[in-house]
PyMOL Python script that loads the backbone (N, CA, C, O; Angstrom):
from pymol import cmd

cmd.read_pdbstr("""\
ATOM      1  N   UNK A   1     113.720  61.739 106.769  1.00  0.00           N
ATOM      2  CA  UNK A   1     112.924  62.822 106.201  1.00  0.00           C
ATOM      3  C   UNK A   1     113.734  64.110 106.223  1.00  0.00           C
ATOM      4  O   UNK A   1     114.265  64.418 107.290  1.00  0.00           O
ATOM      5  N   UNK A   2     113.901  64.964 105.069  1.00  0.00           N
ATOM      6  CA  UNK A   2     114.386  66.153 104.869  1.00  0.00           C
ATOM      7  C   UNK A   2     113.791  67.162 105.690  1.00  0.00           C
ATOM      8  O   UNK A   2     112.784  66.563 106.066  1.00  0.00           O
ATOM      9  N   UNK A   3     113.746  68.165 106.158  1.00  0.00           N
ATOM     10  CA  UNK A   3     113.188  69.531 106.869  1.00  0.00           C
ATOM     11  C   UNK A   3     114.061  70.673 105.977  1.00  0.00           C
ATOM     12  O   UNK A   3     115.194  70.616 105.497  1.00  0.00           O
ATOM     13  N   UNK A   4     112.963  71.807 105.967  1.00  0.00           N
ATOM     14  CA  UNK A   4     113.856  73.108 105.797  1.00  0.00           C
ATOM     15  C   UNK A   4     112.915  74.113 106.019  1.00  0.00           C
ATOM     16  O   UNK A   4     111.708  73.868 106.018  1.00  0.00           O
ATOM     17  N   UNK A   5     113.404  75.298 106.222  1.00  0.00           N
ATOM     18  CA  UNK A   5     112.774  76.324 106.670  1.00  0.00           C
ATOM     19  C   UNK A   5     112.491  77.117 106.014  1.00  0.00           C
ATOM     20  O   UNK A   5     113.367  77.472 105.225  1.00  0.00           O
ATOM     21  N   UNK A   6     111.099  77.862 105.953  1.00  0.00           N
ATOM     22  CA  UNK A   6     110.842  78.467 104.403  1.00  0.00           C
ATOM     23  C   UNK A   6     109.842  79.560 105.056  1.00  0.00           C
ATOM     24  O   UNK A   6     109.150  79.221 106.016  1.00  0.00           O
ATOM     25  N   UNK A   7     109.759  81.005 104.482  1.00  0.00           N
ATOM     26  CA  UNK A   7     108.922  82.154 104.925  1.00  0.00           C
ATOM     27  C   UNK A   7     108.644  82.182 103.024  1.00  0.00           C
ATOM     28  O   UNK A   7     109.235  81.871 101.990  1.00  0.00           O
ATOM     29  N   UNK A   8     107.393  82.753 103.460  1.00  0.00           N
ATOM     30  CA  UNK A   8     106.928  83.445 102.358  1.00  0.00           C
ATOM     31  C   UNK A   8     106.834  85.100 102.237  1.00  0.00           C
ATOM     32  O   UNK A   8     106.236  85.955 102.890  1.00  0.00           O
ATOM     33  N   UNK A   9     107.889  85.144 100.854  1.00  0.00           N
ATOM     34  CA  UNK A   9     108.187  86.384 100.996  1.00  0.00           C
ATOM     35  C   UNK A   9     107.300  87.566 100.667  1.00  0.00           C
ATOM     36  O   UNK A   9     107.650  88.719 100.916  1.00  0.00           O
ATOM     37  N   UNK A  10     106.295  87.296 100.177  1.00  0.00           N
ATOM     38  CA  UNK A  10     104.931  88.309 100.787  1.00  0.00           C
ATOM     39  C   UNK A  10     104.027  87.702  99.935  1.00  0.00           C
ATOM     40  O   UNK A  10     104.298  86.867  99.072  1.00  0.00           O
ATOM     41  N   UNK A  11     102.600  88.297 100.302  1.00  0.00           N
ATOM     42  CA  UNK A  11     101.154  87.875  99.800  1.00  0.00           C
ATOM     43  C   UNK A  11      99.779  88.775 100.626  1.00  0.00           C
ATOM     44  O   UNK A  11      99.638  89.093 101.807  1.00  0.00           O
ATOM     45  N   UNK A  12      98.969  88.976  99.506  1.00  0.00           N
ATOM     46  CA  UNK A  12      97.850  89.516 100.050  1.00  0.00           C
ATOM     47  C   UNK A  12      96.917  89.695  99.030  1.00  0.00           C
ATOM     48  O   UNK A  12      97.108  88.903  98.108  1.00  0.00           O
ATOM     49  N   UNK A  13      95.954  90.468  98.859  1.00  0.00           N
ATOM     50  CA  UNK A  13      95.091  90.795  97.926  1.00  0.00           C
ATOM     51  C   UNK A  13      94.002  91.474  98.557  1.00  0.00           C
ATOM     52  O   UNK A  13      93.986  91.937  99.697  1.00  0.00           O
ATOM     53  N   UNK A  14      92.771  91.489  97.391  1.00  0.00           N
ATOM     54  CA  UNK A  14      91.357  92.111  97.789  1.00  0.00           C
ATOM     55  C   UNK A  14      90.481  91.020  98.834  1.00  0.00           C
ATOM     56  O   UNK A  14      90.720  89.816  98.924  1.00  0.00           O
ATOM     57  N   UNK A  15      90.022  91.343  99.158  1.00  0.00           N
ATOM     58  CA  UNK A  15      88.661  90.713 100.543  1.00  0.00           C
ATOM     59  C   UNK A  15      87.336  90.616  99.855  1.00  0.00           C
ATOM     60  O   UNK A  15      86.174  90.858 100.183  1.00  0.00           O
ATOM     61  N   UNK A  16      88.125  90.034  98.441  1.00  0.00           N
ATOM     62  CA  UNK A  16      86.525  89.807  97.215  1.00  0.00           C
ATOM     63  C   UNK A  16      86.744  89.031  96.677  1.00  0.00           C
ATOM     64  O   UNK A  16      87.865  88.536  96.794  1.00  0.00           O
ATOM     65  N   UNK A  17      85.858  88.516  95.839  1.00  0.00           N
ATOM     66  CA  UNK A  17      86.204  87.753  94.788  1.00  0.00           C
ATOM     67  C   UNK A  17      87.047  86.448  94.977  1.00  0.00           C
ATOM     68  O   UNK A  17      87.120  85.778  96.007  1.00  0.00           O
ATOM     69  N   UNK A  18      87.727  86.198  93.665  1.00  0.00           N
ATOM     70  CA  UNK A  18      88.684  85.323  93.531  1.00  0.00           C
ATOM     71  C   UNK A  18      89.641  85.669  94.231  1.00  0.00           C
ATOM     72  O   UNK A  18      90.286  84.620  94.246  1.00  0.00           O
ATOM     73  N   UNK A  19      90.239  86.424  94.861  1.00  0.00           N
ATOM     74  CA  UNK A  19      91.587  86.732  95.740  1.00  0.00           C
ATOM     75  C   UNK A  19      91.023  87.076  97.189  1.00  0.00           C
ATOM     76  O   UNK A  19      91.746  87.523  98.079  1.00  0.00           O
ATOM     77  N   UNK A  20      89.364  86.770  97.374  1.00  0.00           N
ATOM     78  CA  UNK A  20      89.659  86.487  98.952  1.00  0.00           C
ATOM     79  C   UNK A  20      89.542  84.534  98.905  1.00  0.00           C
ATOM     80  O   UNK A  20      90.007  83.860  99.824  1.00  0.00           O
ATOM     81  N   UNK A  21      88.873  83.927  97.720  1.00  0.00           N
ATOM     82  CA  UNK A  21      89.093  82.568  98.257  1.00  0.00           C
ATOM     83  C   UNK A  21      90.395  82.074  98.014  1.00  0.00           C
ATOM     84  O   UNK A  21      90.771  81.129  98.708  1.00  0.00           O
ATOM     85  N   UNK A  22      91.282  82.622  97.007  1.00  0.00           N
ATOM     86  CA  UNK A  22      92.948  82.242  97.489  1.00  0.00           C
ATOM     87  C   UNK A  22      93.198  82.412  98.646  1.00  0.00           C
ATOM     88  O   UNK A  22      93.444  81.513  99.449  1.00  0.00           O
ATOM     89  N   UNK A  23      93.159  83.814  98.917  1.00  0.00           N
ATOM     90  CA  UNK A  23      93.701  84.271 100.554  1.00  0.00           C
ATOM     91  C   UNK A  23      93.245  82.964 101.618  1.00  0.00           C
ATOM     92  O   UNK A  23      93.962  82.154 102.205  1.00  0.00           O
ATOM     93  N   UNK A  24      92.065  83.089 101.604  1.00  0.00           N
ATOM     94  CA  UNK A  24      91.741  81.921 102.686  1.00  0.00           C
ATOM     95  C   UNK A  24      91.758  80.691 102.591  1.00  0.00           C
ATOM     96  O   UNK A  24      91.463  80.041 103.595  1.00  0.00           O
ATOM     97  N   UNK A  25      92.071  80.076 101.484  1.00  0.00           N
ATOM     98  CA  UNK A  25      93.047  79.364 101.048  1.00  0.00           C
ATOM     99  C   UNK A  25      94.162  78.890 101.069  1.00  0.00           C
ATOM    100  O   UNK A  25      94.362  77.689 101.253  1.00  0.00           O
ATOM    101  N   UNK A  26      95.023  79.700 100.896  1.00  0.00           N
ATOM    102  CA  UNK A  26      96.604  80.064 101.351  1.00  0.00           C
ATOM    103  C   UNK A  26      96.573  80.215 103.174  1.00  0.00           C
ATOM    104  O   UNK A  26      97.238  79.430 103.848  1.00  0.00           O
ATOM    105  N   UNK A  27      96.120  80.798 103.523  1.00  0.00           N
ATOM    106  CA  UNK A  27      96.033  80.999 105.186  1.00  0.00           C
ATOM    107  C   UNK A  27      95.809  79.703 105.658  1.00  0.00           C
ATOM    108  O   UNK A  27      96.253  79.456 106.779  1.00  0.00           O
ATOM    109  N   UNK A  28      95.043  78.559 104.874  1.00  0.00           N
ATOM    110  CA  UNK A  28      94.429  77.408 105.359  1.00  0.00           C
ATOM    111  C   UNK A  28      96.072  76.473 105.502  1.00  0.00           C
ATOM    112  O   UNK A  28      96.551  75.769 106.391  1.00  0.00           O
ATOM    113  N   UNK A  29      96.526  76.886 104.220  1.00  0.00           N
ATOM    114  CA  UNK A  29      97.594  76.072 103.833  1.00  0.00           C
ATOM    115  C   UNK A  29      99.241  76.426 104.268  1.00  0.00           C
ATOM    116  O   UNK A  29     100.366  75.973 104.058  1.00  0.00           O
ATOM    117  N   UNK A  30      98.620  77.480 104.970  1.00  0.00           N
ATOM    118  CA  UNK A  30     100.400  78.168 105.725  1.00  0.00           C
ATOM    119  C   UNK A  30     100.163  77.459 107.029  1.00  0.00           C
ATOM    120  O   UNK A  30     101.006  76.747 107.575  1.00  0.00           O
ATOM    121  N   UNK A  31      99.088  77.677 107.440  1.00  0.00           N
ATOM    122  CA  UNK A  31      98.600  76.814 109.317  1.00  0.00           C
ATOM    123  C   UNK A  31      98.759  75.448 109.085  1.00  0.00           C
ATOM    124  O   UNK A  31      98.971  74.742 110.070  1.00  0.00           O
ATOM    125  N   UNK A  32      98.699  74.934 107.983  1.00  0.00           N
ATOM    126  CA  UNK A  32      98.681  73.485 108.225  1.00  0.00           C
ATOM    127  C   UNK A  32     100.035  72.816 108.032  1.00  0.00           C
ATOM    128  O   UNK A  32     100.469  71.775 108.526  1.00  0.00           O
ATOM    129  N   UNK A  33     100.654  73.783 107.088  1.00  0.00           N
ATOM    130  CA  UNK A  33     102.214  73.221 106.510  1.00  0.00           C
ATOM    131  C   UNK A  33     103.360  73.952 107.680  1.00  0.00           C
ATOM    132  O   UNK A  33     104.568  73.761 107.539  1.00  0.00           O
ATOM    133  N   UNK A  34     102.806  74.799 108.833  1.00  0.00           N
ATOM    134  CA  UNK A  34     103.011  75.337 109.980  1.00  0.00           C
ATOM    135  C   UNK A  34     104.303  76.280 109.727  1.00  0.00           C
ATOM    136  O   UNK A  34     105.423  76.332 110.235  1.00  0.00           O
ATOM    137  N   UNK A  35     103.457  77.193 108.438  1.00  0.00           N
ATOM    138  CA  UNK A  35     104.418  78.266 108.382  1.00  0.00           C
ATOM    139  C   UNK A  35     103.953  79.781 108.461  1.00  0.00           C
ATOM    140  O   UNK A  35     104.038  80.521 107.481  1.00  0.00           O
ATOM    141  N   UNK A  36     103.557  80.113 109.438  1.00  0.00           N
ATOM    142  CA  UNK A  36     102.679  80.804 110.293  1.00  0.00           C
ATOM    143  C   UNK A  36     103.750  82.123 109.842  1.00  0.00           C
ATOM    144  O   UNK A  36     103.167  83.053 109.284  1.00  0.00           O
ATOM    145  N   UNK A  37     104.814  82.237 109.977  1.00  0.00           N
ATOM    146  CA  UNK A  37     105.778  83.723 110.025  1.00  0.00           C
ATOM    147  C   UNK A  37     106.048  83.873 108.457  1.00  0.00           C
ATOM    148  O   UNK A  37     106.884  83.212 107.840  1.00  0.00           O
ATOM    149  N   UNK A  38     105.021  85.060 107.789  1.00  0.00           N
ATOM    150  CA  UNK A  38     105.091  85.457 106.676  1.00  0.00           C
ATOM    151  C   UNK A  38     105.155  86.681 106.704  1.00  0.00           C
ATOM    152  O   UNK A  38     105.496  87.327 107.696  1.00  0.00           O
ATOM    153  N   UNK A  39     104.766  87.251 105.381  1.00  0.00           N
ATOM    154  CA  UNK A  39     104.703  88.894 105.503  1.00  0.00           C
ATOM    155  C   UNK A  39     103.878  89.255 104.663  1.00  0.00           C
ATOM    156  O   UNK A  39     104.021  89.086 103.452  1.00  0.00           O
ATOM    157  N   UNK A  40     102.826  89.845 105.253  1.00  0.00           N
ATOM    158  CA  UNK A  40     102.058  89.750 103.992  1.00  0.00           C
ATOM    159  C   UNK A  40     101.752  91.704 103.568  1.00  0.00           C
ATOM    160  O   UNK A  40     102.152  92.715 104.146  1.00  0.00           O
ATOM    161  N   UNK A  41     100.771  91.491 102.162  1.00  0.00           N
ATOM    162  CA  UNK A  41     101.391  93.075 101.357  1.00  0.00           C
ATOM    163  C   UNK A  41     100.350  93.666 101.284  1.00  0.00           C
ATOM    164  O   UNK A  41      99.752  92.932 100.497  1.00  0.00           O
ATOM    165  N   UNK A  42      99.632  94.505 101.532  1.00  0.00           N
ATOM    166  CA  UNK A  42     100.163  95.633 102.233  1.00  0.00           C
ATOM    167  C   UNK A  42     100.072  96.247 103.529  1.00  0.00           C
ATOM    168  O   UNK A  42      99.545  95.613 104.443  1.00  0.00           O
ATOM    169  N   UNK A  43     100.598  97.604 103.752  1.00  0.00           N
ATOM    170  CA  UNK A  43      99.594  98.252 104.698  1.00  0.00           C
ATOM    171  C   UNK A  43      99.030  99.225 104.266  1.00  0.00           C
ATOM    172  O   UNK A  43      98.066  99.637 104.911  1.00  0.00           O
ATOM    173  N   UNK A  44      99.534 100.108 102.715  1.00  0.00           N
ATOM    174  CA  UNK A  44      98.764 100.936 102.316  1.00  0.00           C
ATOM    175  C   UNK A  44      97.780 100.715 101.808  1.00  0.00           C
ATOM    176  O   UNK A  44      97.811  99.768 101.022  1.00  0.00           O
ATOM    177  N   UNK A  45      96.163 101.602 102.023  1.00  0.00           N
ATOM    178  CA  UNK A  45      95.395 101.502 101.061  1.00  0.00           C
ATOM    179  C   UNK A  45      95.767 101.467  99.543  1.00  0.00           C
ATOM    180  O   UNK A  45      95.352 100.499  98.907  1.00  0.00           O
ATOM    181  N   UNK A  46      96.491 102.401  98.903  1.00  0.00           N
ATOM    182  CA  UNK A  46      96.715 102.712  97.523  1.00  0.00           C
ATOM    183  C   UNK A  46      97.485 101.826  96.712  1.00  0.00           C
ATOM    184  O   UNK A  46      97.971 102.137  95.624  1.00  0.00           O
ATOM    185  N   UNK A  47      97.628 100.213  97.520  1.00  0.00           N
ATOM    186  CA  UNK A  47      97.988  99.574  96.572  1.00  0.00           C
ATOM    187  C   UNK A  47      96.463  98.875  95.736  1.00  0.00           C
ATOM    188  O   UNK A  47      95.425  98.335  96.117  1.00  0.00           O
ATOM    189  N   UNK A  48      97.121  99.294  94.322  1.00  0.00           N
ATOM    190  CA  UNK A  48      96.004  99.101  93.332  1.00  0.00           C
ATOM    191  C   UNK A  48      95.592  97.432  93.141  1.00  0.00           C
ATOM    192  O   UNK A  48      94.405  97.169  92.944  1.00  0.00           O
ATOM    193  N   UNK A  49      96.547  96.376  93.200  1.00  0.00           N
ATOM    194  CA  UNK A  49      96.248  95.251  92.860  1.00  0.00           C
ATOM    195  C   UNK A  49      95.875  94.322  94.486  1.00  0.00           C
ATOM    196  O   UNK A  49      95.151  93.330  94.569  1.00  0.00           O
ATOM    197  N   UNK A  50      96.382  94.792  95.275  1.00  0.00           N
ATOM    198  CA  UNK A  50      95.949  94.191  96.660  1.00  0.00           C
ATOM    199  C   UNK A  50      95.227  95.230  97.621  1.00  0.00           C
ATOM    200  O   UNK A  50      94.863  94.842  98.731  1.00  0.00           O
ATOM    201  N   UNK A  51      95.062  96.235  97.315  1.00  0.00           N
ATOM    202  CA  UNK A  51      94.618  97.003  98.949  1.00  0.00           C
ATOM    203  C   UNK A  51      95.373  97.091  99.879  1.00  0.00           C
ATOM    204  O   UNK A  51      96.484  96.601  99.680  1.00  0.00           O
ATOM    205  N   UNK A  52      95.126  97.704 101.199  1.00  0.00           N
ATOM    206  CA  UNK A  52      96.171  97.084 102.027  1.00  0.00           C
ATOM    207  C   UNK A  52      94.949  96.852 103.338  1.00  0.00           C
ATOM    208  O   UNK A  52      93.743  96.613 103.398  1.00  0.00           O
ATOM    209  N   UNK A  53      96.309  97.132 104.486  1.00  0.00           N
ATOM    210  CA  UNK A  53      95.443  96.546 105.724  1.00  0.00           C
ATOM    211  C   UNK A  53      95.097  97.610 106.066  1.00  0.00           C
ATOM    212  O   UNK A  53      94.400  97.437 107.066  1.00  0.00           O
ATOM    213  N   UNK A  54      95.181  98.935 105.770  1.00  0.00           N
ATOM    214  CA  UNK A  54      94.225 100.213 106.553  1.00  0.00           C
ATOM    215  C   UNK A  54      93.298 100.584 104.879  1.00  0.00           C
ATOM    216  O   UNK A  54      93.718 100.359 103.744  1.00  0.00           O
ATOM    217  N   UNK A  55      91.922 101.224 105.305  1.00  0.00           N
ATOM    218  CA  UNK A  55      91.250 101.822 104.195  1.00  0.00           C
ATOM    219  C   UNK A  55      91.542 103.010 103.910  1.00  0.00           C
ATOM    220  O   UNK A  55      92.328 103.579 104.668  1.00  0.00           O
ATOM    221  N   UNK A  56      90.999 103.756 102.723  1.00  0.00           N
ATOM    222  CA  UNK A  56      91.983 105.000 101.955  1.00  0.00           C
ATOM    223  C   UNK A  56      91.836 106.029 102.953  1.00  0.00           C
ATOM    224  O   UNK A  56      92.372 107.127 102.798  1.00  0.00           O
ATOM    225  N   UNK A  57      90.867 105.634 104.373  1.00  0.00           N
ATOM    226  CA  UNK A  57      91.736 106.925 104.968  1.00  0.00           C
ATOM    227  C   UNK A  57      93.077 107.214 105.762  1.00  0.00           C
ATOM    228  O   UNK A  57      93.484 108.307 106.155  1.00  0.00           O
ATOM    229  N   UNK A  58      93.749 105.790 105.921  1.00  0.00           N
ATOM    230  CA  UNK A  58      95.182 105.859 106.215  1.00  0.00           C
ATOM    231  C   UNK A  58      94.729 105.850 107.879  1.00  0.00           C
ATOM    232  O   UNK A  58      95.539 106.260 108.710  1.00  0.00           O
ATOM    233  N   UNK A  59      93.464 105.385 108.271  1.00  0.00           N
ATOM    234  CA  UNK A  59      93.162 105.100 109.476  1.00  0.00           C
ATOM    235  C   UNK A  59      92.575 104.012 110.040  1.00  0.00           C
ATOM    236  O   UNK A  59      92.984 103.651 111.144  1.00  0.00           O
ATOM    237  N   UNK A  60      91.559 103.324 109.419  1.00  0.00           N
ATOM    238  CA  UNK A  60      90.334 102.417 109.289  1.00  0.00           C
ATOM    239  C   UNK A  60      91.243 101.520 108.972  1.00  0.00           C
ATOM    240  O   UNK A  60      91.962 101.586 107.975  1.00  0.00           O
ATOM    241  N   UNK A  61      91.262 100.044 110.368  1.00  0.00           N
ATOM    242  CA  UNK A  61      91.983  98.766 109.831  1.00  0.00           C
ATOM    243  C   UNK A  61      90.825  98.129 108.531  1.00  0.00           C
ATOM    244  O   UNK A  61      89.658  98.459 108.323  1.00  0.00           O
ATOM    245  N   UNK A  62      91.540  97.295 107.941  1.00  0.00           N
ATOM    246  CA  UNK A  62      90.577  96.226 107.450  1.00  0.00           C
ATOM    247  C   UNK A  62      90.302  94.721 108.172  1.00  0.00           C
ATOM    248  O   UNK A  62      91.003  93.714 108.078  1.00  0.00           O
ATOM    249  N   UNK A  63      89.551  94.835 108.623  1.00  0.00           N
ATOM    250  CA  UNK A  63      88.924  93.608 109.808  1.00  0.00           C
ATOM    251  C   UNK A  63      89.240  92.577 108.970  1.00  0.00           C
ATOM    252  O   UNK A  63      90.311  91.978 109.060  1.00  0.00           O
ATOM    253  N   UNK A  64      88.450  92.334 108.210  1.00  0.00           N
ATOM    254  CA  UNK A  64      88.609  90.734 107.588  1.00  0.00           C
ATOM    255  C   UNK A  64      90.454  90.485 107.127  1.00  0.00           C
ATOM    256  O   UNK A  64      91.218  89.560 107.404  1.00  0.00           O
ATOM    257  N   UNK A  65      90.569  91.189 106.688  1.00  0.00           N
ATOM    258  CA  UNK A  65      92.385  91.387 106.683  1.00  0.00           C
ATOM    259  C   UNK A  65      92.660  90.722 108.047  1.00  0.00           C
ATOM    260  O   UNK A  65      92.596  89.493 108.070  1.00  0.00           O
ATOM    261  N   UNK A  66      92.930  91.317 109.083  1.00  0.00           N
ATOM    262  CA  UNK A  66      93.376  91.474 110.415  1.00  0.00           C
ATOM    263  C   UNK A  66      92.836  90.083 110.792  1.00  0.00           C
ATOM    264  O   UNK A  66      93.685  89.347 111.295  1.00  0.00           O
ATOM    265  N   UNK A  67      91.760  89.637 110.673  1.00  0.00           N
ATOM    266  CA  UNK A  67      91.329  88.451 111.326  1.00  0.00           C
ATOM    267  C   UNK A  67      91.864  87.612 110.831  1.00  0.00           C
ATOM    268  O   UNK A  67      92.243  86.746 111.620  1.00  0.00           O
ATOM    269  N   UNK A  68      92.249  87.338 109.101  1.00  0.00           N
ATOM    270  CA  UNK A  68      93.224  86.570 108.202  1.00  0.00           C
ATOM    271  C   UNK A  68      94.071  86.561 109.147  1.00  0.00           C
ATOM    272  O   UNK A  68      94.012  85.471 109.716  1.00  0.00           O
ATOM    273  N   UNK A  69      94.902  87.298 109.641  1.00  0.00           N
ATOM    274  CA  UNK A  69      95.941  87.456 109.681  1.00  0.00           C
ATOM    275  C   UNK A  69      96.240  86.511 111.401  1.00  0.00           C
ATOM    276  O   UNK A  69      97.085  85.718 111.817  1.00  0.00           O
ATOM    277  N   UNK A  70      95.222  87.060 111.862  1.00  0.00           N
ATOM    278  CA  UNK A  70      95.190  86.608 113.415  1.00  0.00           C
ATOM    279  C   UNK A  70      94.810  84.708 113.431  1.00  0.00           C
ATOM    280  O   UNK A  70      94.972  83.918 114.362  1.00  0.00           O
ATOM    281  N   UNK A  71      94.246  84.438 111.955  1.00  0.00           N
ATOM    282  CA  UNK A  71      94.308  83.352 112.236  1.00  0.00           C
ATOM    283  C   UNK A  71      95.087  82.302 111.773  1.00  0.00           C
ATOM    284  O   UNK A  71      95.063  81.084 111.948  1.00  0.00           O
ATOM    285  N   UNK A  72      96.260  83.586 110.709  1.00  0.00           N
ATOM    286  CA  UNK A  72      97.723  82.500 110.528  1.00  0.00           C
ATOM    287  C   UNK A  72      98.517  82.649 111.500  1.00  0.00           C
ATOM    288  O   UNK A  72      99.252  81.687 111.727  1.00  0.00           O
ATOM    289  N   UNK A  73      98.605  83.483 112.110  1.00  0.00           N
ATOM    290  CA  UNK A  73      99.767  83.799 113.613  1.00  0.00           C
ATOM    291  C   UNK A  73      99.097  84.605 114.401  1.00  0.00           C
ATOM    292  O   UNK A  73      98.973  85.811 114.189  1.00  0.00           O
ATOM    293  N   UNK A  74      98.469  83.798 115.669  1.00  0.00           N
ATOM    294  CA  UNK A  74      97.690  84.064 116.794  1.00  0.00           C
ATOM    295  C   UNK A  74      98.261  84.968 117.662  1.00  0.00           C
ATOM    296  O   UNK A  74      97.848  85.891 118.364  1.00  0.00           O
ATOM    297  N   UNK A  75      99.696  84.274 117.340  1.00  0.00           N
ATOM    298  CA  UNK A  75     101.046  85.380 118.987  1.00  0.00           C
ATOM    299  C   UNK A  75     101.959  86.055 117.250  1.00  0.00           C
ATOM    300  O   UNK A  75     102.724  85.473 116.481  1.00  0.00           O
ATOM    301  N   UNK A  76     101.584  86.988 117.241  1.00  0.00           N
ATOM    302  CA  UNK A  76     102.897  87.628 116.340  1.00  0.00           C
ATOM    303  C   UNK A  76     103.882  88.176 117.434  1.00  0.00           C
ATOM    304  O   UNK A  76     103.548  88.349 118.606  1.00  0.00           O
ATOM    305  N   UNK A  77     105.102  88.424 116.938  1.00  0.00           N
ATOM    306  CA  UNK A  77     105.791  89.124 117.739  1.00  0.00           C
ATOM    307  C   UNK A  77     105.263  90.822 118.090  1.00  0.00           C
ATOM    308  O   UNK A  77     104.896  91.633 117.239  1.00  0.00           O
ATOM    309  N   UNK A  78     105.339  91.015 119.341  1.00  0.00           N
ATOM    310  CA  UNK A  78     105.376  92.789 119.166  1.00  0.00           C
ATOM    311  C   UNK A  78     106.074  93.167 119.864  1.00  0.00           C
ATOM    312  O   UNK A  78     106.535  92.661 120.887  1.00  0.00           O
ATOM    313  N   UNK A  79     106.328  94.610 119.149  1.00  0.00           N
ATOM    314  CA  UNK A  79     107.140  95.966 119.806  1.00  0.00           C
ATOM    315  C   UNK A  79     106.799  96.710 120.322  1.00  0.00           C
ATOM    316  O   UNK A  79     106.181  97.395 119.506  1.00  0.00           O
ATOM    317  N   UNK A  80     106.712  97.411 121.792  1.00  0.00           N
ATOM    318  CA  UNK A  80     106.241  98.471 122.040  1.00  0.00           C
ATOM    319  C   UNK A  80     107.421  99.783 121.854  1.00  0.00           C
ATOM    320  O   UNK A  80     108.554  99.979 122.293  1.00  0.00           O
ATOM    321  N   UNK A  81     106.588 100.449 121.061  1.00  0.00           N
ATOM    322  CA  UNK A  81     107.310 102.201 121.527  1.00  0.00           C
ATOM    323  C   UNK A  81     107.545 102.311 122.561  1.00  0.00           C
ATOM    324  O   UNK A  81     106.808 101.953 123.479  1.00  0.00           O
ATOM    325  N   UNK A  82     108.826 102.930 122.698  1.00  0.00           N
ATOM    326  CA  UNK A  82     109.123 103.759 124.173  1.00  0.00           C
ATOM    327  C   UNK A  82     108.423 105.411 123.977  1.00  0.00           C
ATOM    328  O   UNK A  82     107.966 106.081 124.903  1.00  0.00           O
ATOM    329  N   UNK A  83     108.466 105.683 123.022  1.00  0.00           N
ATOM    330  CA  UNK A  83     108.147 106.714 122.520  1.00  0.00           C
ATOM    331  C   UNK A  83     106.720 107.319 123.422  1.00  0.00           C
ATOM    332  O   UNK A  83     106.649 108.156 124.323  1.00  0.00           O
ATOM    333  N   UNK A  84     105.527 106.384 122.651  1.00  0.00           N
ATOM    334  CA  UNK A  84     104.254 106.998 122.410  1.00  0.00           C
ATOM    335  C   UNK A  84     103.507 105.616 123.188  1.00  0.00           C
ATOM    336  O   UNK A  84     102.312 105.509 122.913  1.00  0.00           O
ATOM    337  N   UNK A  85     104.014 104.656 124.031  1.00  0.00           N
ATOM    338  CA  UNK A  85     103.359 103.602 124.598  1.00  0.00           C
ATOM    339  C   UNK A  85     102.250 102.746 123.199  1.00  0.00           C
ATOM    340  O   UNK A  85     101.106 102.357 123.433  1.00  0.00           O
ATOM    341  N   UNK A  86     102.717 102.657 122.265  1.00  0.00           N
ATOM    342  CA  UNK A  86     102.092 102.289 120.697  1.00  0.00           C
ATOM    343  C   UNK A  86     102.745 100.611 120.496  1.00  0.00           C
ATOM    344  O   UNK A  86     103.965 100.491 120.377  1.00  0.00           O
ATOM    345  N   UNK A  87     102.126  99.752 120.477  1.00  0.00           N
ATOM    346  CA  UNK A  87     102.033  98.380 120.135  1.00  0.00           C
ATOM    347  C   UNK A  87     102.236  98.149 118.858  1.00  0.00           C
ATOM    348  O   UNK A  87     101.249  98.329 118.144  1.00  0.00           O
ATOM    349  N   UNK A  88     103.493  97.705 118.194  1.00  0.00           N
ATOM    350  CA  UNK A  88     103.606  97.141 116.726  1.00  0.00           C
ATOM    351  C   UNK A  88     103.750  96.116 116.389  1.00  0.00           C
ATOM    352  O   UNK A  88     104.735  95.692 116.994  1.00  0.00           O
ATOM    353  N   UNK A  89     103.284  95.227 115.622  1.00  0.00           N
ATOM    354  CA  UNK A  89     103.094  93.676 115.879  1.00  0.00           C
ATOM    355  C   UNK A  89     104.285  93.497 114.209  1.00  0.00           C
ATOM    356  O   UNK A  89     104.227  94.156 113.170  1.00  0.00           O
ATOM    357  N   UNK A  90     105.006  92.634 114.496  1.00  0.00           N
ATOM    358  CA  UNK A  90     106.036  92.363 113.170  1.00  0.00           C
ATOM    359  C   UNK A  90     106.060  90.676 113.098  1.00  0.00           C
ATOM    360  O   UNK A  90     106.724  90.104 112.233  1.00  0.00           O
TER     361      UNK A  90
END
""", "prot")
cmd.dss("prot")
cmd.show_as("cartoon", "prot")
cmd.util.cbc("prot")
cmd.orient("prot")
């Protein structure tokens, strides 16, 4: 049997419609094909065709986002600031 190693080089959308049952869809199908380390798009609100993971006040996570996310990669890697003691998950 062949193996190879494959990331997906980004994905995301709206938390409606037809592009939240892809999303959860795709999330179903990254956990199972056990390719958990992706990147997905965005973090700004002001993207027009996906949204991102904060709302337009550039403060407010998007939960259902975040929970997507927590349930393709449970342990993401993180960084802490030395800076500001601030947790960044990559």
């Amino acid at each position: 049997t062949k193996t190879a190693a494959i990331t997906v080089g980004e994905w995301g959308g709206q938390m409606s419609g037809s592009d939240e049952v892809w999303m959860n869809a795709f999330a179903n199908y990254l956990v199972e094909i056990d390719a958990q380390d992706n990147w997905f798009w965005c973090v700004n609100p002001d993207s027009g065709d996906t949204g991102g993971l904060l709302e337009n006040d550039w403060k407010t996570p998007v939960i259902p986002k975040l929970d997507l996310l927590q349930f393709v990669q449970p342990n993401p890697t993180k960084v802490s600031s030395m800076n500001n003691n601030r947790i960044i998950c990559v």
